[in-house]
N, C-alpha and C positions, 0 to 999 in steps of 0.2 A: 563739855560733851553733852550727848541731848539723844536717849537710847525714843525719844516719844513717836510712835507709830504716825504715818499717813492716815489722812482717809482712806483711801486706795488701798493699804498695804491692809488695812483693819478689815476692809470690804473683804480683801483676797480670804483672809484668816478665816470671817466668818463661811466665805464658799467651801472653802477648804476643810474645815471642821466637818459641815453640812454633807459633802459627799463623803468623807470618812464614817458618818453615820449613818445616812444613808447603803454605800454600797460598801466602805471596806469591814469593818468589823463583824457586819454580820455575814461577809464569806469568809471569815479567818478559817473556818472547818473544811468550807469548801476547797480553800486554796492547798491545804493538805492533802485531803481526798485526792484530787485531782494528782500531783504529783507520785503520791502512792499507786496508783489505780492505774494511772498511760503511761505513756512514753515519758519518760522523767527530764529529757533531753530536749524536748520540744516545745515549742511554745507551749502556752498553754491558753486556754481555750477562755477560759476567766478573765484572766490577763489583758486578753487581748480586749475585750468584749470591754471592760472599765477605762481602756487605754481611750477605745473611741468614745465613753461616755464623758471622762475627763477633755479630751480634746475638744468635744460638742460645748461645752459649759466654757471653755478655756481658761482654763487648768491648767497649762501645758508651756512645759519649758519653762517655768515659773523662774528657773536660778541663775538665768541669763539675763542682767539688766538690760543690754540694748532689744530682746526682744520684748521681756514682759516690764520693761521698764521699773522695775525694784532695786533699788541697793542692796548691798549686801546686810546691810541693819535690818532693812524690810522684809528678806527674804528668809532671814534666821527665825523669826516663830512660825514660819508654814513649812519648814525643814523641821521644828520640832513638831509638832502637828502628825508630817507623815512618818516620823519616829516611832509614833507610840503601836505599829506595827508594822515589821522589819521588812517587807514587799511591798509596801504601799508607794514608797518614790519612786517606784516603777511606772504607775497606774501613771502619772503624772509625767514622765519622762523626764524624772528628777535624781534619776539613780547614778551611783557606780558604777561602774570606773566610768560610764559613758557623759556624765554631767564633766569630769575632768578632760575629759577626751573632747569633748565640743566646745571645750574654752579653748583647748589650746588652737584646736582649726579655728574657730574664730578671733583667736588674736594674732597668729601665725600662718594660715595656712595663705597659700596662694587661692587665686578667686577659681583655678581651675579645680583644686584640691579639694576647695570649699565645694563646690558643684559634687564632684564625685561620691566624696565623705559626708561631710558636713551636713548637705540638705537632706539626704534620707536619714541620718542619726536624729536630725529633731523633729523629722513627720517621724521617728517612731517605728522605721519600716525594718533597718538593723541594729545589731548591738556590737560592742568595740571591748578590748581589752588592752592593756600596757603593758606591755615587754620591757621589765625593769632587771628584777631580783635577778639574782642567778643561785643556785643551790651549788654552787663551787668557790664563792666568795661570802666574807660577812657585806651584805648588801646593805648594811644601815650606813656605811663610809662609801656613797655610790662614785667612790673614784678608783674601786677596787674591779667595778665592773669591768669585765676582759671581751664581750660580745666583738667580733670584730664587723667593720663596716669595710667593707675595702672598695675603691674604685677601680671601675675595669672598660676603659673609654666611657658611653652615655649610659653606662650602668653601673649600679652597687652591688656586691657580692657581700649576701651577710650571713657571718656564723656562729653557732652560739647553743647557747641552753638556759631557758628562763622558767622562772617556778612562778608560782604563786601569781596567777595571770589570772586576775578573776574575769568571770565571763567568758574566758577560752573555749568552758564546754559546751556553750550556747548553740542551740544549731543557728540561729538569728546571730552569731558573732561573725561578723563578715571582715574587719581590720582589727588588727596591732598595733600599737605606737612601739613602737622597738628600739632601745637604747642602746647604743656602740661604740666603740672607740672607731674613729677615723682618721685620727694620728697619736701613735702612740708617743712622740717626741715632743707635741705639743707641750704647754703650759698644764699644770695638771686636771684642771677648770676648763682647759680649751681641748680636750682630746675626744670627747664625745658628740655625736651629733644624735637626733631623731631621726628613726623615716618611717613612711606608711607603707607597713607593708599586708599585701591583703590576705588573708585566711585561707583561699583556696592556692596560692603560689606555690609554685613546685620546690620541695626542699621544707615546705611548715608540714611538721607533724605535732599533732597532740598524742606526749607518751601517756599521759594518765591524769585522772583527777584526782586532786590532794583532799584528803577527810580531812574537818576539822572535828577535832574531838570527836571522830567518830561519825560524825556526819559528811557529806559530800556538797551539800549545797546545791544541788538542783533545781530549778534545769541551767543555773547559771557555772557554777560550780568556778574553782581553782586549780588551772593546767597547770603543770608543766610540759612547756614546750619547745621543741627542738628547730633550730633554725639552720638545715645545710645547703650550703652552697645557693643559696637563695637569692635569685636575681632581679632587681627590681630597677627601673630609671631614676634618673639622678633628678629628674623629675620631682621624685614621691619624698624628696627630703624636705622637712620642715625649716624653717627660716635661713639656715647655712650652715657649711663644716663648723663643727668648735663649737655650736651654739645648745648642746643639748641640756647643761645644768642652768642655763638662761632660761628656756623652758621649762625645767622640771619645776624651778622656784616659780615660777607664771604659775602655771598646774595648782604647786598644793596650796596655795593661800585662800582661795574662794573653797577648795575642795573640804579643807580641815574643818572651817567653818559647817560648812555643811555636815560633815559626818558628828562636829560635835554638836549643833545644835538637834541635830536628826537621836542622837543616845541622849540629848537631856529630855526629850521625848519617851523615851523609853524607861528613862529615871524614875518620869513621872506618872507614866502610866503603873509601873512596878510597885511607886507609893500608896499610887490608888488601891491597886490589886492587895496590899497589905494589908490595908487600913479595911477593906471589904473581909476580907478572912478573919481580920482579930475579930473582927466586930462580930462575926455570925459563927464563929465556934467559940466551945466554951470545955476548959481545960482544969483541971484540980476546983471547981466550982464556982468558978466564974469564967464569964468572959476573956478572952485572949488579948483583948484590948486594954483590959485591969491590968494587964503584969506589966509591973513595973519595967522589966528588961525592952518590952516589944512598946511600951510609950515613949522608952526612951530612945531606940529606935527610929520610930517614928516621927520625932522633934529632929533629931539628927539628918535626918533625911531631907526634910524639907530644908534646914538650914544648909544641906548639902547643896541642893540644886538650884539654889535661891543665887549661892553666891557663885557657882560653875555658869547659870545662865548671864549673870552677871558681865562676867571675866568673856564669856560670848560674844555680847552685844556690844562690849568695850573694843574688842577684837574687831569684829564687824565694823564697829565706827571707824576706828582707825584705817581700816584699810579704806570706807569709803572717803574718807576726808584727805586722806595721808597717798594712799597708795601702799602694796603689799609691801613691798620692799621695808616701808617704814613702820609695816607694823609687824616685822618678824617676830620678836621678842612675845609681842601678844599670842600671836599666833604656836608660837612654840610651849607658850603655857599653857591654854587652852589642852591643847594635843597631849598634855603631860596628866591635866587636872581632870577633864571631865571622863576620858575613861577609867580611871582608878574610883572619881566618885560614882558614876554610876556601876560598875562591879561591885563595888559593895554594896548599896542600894538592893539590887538582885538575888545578891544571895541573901541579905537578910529576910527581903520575901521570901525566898525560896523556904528559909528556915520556919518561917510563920504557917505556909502551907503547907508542913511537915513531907509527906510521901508524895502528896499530891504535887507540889514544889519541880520535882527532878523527872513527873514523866509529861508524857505527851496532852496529857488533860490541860496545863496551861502553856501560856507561851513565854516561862521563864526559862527553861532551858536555853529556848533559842536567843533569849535577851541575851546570858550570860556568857553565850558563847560569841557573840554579836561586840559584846562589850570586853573580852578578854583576847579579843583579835585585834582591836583597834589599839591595844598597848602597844601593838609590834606592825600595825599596821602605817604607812606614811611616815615609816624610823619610829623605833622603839622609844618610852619614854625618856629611859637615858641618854640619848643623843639632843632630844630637847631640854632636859635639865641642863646640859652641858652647853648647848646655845645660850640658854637662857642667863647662865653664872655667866659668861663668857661676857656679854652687855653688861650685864649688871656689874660686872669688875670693870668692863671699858668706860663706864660712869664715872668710877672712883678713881 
């Protein structure tokens, strides 16, 4: 294995650092303000303004190799890069759920589909969410999913109710990927299909946005959303009947990657933020950085992220040499390892910055919650332990 950078990939890194320091970090106040102050729902005005500076530089679409020409080894340290704050792979058109959503139309969609969907999601012009979970089933076992898809001559009739649809509350969300059963007698693997269905179709309601911890997440936020009697063309279905968990493993292989390497981003920004606070407060007569608890800490930390970036870049390899399929096992450890280490990481800053730590003056709060979502996010860690034993006994 050989995790060593491109030229190109190195060139990207250092662009991409460069506009981080330049335009993202020093609007982190602005990008609050702004969500506080307008419409919380709507674009925003910041946003948009760095979307077309990133585009101008080209920046943009970076986590799609056939466009920006990157492996997935390549593209994992400029996904840590726009970690180290949690709106920045927007700026890039590198975000959630919509980077998963543009894989799947590009490796599935028809070239009509691609036209409709596809070419405005990566000029940047909408935003997309996925119609998975459902809040009536444990949705970590997605064969539990009940949505139905039904055909009804050259149309699908879909019904259902789905949670935790991030982006749903975007006014810029224009499609859903929508998960369903399309034959319930099928093979249990063969009963579900995708289709696109669009945001304004008669029968989608958004009933409400989910707080996380108390937060909403705006202007992207997390719907749940209601699907009645919703009619769409047999057209709008992704690759064919039966084929939606063929899909979904497409989906999270490039995706996981990305979310883990985007929070070991945040690991390390959180270590930095540590290591600036011991050092410049001083507690019982010295320095905060003297106490033996918060050096230890400290060491800890780094050996945290050292070896999760690692288990990353190993991940990433394998899927680019192997293909996803062959490197589930990585991938399911990742998913398992780098949100618990970066959680912890988090809050031990948090604890260094004492009061200052849990309000709005830094941006741990938002790490923490960022990183205690991703436990349960793409199946909780215990489904991927459980993959993971499950290989590792078919070895032996």
């Amino acid at each position: 294995m050989n995790f060593a950078q491109s030229p190109d990939a190195l060139e990207f890194a250092e662009r991409v650092n460069s506009f981080m320091a330049a335009n993202i970090y020093p609007n982190e106040q602005a990008y609050g303000n702004e969500i506080e102050n307008g419409d919380r729902w709507r674009p925003l005005e910041l946003i948009e303004e760095l979307k077309s500076k990133a585009k101008a530089k080209g920046l943009w679409n970076l986590f799609l190799p056939d466009i920006s020409g990157l492996s997935n080894l390549e593209y994992a340290p400029l996904a840590e890069i726009m970690g180290r704050v949690t709106w920045a792979s927007e700026v890039f058109n590198c975000s959630a759920p919509d980077t998963g959503n543009m894989e799947v139309l590009h490796l599935y969609g028809t070239e009509e589909q691609k036209k409709q969907w596809l070419r405005p999601l990566l000029d940047g012009e909408i935003r997309s969410c996925f119609a998975m979970t459902e809040p009536d089933v444990a949705s970590s076992d997605a064969t539990n999913i009940c949505a139905s898809i039904t055909a009804d001559g050259d149309d699908y009739i879909l019904n259902g109710r789905k949670w935790w649809s991030t982006g749903a509350g975007d006014a810029r969300c224009k499609l859903s990927i929508f998960m369903g059963k399309t034959d319930e007698n099928a093979p249990k693997h063969l009963q579900q299909s995708m289709v696109l269905v669009p945001m304004d179709a008669d029968g989608v309601k958004v009933e409400r946005i989910l707080n996380v911890f108390g937060f909403d997440d705006a202007p992207n936020g997390h719907a749940e959303v209601s699907y009645t009697n919703v009619r769409v063309p047999k057209t709008n279905l992704l690759l064919g009947p039966g084929r939606g968990f063929e899909i979904a493993q497409g989906r999270l292989g490039p995706g996981r990657v990305h979310h883990c390497m985007r929070l070991i981003g945040t690991a390390e920004r959180s270590l930095e933020m540590m290591c600036e606070r011991a050092r410049s407060r001083v507690a019982f007569g010295k320095p905060v950085a003297d106490q033996g608890v918060v050096r230890q800490w400290i060491a800890e930390a780094r050996l945290a992220i050292d070896q999760a970036r690692l288990l990353v870049l190993n991940a990433a390899w394998k899927m680019d040499a192997e293909g996803n399929k062959a490197a589930r096992k990585e991938i399911a450890m990742i998913k398992a390892v780098v949100p618990q280490m970066a959680l912890k990481i988090i809050d031990r800053a948090i604890q260094v910055h004492g009061g200052g730590g849990v309000s709005q003056d830094f941006p741990l709060t938002q790490f923490w919650i960022y990183a205690r979502s991703l436990r349960l996010a793409d199946g909780p860690d215990e489904v991927h332990l459980e993959s993971v034993a499950k290989m590792e006994l078919k070895v032996h």
